[in-house]
C-alpha positions as a LaTeX table, in Angstrom:
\begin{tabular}{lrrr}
\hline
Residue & $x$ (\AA) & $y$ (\AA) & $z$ (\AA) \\
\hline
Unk1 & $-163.08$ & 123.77 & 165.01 \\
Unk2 & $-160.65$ & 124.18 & 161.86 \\
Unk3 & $-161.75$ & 127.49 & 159.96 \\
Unk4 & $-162.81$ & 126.11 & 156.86 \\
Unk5 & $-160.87$ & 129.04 & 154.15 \\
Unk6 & $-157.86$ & 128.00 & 156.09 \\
Unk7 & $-157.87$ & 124.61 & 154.54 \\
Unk8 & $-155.92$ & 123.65 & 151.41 \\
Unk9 & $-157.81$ & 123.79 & 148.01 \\
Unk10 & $-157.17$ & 120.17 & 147.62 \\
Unk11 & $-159.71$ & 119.27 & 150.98 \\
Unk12 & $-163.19$ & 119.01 & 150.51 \\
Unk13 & $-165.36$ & 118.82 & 153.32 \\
Unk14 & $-168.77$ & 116.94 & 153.62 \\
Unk15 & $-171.77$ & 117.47 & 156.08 \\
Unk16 & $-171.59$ & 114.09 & 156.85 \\
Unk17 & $-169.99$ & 110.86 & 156.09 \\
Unk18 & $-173.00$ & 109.53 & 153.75 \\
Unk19 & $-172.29$ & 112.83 & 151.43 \\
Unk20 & $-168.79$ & 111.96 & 151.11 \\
Unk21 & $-169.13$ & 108.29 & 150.73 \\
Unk22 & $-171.91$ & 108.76 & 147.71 \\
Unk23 & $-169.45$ & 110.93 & 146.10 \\
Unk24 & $-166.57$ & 108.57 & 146.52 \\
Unk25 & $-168.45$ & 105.65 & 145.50 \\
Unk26 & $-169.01$ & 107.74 & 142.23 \\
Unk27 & $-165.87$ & 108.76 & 141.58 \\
Unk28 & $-163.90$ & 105.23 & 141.85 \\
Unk29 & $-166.44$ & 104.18 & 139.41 \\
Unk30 & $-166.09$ & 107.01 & 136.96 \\
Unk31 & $-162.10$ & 106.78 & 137.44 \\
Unk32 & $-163.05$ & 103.35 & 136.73 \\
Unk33 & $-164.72$ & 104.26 & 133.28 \\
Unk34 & $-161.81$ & 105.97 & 132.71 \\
Unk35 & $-159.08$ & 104.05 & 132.52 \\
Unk36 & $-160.28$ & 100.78 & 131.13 \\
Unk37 & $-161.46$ & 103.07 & 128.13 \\
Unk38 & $-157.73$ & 104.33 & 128.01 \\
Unk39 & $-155.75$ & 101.34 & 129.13 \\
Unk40 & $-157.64$ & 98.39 & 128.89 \\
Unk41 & $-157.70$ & 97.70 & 132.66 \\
Unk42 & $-158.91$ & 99.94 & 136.57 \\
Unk43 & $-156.10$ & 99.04 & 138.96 \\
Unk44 & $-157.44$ & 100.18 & 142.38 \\
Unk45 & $-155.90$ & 100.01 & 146.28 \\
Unk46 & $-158.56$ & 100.02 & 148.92 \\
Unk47 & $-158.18$ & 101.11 & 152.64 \\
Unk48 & $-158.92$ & 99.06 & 155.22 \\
Unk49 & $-161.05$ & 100.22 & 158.52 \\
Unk50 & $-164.96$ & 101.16 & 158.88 \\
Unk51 & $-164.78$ & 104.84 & 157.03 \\
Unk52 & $-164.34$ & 103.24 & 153.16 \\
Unk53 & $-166.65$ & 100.14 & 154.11 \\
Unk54 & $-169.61$ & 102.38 & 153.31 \\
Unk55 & $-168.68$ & 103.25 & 149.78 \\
Unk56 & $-167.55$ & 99.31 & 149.40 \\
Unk57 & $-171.55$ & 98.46 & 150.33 \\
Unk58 & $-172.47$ & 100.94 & 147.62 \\
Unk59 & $-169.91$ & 99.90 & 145.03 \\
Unk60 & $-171.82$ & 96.32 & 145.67 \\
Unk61 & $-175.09$ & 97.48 & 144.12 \\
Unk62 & $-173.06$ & 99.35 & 141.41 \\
Unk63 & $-173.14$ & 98.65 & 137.53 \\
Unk64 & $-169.47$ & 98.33 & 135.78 \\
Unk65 & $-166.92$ & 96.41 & 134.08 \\
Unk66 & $-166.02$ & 94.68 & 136.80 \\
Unk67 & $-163.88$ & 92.05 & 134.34 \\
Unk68 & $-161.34$ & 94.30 & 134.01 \\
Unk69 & $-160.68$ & 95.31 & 137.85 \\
Unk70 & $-157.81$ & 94.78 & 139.27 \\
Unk71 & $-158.27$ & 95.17 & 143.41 \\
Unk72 & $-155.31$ & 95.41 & 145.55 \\
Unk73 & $-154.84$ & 96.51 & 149.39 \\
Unk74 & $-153.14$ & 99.00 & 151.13 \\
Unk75 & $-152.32$ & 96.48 & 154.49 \\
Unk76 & $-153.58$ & 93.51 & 156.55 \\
Unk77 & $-153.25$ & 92.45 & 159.48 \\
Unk78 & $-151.11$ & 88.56 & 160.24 \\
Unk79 & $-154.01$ & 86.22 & 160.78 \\
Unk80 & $-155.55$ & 83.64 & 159.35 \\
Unk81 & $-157.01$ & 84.22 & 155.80 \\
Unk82 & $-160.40$ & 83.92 & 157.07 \\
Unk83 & $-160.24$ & 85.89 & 160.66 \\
Unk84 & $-163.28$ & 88.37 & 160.58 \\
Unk85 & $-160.22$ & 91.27 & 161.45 \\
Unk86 & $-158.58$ & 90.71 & 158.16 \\
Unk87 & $-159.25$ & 94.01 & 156.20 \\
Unk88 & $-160.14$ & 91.33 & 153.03 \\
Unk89 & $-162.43$ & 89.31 & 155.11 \\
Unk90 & $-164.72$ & 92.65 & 155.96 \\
Unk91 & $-163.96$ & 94.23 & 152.40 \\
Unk92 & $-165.18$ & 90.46 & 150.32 \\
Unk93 & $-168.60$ & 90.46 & 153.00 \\
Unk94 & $-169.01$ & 94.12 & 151.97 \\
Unk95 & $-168.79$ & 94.08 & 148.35 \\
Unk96 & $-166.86$ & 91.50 & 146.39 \\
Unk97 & $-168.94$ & 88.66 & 147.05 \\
Unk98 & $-171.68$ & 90.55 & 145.43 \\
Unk99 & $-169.57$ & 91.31 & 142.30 \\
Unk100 & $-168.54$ & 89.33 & 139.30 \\
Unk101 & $-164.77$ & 90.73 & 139.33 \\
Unk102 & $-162.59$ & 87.77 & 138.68 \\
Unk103 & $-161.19$ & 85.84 & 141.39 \\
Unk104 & $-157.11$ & 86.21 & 139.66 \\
Unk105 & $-157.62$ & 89.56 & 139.57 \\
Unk106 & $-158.28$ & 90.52 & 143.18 \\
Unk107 & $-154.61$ & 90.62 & 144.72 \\
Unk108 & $-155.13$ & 90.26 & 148.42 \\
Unk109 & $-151.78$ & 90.44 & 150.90 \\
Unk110 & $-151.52$ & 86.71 & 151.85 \\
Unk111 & $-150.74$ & 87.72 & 155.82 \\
Unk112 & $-151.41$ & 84.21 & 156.45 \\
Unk113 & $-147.93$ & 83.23 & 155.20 \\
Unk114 & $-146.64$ & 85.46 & 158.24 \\
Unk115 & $-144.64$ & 88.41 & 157.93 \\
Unk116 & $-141.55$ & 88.03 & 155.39 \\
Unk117 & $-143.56$ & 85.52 & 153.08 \\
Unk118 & $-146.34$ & 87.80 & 152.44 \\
Unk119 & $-144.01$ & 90.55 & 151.89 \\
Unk120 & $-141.71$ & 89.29 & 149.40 \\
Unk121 & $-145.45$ & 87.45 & 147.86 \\
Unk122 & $-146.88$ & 90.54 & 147.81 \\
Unk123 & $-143.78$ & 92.81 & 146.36 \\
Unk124 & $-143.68$ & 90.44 & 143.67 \\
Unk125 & $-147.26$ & 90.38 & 142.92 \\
Unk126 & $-146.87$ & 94.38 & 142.46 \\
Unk127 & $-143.89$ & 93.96 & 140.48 \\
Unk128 & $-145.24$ & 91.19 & 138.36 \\
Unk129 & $-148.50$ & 92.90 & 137.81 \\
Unk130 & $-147.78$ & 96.63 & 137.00 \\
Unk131 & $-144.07$ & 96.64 & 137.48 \\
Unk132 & $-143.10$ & 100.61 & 136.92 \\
Unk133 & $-146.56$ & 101.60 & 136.02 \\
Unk134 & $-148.71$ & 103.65 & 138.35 \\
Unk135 & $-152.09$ & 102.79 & 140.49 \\
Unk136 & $-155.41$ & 104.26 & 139.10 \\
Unk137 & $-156.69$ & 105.03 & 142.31 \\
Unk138 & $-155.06$ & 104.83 & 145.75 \\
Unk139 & $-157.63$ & 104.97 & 149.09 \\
Unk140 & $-156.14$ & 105.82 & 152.32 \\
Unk141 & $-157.72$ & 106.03 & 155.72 \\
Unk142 & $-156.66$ & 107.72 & 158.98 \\
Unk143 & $-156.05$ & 106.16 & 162.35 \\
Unk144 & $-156.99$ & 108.14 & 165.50 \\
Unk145 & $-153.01$ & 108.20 & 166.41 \\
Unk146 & $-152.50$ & 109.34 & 162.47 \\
Unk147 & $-151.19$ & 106.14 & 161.01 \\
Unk148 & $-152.75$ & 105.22 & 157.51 \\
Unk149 & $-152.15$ & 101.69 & 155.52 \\
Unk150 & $-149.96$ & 100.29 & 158.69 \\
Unk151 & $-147.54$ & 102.88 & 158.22 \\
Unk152 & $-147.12$ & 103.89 & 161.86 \\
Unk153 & $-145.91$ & 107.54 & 163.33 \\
Unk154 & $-141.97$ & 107.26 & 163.97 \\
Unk155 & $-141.84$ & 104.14 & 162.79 \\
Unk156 & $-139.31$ & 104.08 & 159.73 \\
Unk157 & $-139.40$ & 101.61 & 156.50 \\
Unk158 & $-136.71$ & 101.33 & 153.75 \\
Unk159 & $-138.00$ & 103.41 & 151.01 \\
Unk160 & $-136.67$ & 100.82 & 149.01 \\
Unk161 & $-138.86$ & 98.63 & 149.46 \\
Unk162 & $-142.79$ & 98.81 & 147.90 \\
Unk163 & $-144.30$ & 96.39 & 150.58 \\
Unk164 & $-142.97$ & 96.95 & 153.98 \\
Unk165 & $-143.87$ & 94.45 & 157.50 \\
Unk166 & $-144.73$ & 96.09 & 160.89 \\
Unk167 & $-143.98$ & 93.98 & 163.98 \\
Unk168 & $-144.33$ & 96.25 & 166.39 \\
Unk169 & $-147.92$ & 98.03 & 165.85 \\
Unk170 & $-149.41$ & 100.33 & 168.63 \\
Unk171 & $-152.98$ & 98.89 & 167.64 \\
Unk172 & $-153.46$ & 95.22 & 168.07 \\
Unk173 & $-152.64$ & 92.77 & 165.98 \\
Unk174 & $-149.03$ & 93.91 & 166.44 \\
Unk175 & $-147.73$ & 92.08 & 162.89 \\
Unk176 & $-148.90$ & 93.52 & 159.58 \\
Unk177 & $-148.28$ & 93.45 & 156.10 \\
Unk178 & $-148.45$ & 97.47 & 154.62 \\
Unk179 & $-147.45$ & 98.81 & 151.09 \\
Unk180 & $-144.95$ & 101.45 & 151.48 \\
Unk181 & $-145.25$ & 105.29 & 150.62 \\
Unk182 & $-143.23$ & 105.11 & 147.47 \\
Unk183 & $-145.94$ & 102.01 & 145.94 \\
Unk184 & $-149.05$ & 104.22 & 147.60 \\
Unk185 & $-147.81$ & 107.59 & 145.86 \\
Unk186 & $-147.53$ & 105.36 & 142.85 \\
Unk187 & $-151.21$ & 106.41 & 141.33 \\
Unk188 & $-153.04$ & 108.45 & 138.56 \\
Unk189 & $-155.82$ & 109.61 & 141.80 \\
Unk190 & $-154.87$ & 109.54 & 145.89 \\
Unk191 & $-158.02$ & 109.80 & 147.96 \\
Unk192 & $-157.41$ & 110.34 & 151.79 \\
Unk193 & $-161.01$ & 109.76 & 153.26 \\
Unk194 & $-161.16$ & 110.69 & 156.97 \\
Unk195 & $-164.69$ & 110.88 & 159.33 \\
Unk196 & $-165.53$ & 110.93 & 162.87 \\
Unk197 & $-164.65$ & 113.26 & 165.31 \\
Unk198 & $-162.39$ & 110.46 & 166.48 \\
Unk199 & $-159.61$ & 111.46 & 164.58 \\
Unk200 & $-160.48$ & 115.41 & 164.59 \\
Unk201 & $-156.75$ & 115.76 & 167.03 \\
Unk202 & $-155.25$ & 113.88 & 164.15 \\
Unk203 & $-156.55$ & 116.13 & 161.66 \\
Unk204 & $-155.29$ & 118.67 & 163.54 \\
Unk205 & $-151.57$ & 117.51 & 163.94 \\
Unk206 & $-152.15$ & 116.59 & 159.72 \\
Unk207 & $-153.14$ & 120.86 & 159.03 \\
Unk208 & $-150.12$ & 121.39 & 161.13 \\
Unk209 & $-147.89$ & 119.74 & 159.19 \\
Unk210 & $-146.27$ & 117.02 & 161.55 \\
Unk211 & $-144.70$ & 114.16 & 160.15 \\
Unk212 & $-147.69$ & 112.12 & 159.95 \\
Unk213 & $-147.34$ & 108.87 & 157.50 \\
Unk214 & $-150.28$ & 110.21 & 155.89 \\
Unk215 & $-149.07$ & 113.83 & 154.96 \\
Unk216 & $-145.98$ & 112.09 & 153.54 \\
Unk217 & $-147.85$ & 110.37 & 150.63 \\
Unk218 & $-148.97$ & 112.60 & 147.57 \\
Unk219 & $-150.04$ & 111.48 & 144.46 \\
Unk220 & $-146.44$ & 111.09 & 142.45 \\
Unk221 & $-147.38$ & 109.82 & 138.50 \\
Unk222 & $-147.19$ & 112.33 & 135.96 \\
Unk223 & $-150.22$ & 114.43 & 136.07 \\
Unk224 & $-151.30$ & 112.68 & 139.44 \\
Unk225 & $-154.03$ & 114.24 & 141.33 \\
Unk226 & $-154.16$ & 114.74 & 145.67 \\
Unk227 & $-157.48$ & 114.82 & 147.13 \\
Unk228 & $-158.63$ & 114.94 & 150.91 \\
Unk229 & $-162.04$ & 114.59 & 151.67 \\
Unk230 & $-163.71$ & 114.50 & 155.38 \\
Unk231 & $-166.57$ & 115.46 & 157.15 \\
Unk232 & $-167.36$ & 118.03 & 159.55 \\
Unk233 & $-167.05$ & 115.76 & 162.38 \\
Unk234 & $-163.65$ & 115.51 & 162.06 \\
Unk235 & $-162.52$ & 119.46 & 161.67 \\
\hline
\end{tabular}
């Protein structure tokens, strides 16, 4: 069990995984507030995985502007577009079926196309859509081997490049489509949401400070704000 005054000031831990996914769902939509009251628009990347799909179920009985939303994902998997594995399959039965946001504004990773078409589709989408300009809010998740988006331990990308393709993945499918640290430290707000005792040995290797893909990516705008939240399970 991690010794909870030995944890950085930017973790917050929660009793249990409800806690932290009421708050969440409550600050996306205040960030949310936020920046279409300042910019005109919410840009937001979601994680894939069952931790966020919580706070997706609340957002789906939440009041907002959903008009001017712009929703965009951290990875998917290469299957077809309407596989019940694909991160956007589970996220539109969760909550955007049940929410008037636009259809042109929710930016999925077309996976279908296979590996380098959905990458250079999706780079350009990015590029088109925000080019320099930072995320409003970035969501990453934790694998039990420590891998968030599908940005994989010792497995190396071109910084380069803001939307990346992993063909070799240690969890099945082995093809995905992930954006890249440099496009996920992009953001105003980076929220690294982690539950279960599942992944409490990853969380462990994380406080340590090995090279995990996740304790690479910090939130890089001007003014840009880190946060790691996770219940007790996983300490």
């Amino acid at each position: 069990m991690t010794e909870l005054n030995s944890l950085p000031d930017n973790w917050m831990v929660f009793d249990e995984a409800q806690g932290l996914s009421n708050d969440l769902c409550a600050a996306i939509l205040a960030h949310a507030d936020d920046a279409i009251r300042q910019r005109g628009a919410f840009h937001l990347v979601l994680a894939g995985g069952t931790t966020p799909l919580v706070t997706y179920r609340q957002l789906a009985h939440s009041q907002a502007d959903w008009a001017h939303w712009h929703i965009y994902l951290g990875d998917e998997r290469v299957l077809p577009s309407d596989d019940p594995e694909r991160n956007s399959v589970q996220i539109d039965q969760a909550w955007l079926n049940h929410v008037p946001i636009p259809t042109r504004q929710v930016h999925w990773i077309p996976a279908e196309l296979g590996l380098m078409l959905a990458q250079r589709a999706y780079q350009h989408t990015i590029e088109r859509l925000l080019g320099q300009q930072p995320f409003d809010v970035v969501l990453l998740g934790m694998g039990e081997d420590g891998h968030t988006a599908s940005l994989f331990p010792g497995h190396r990308h071109d910084l380069d490049q803001l939307v990346v393709t992993e063909s070799h993945s240690p969890k099945p499918p082995s093809e995905r489509v992930s954006l890249n640290e440099p496009a996920l430290a992009n953001t105003h707000h980076l929220y690294k949401i982690v539950t279960g005792a599942s992944k409490r040995d990853a969380v462990a290797q994380w406080l340590k400070g090995e090279a995990l893909p996740i304790n690479q990516i910090q939130a890089e705008s001007q003014g840009g704000q880190t946060q790691v939240w996770v219940d007790s399970q996983a300490l």
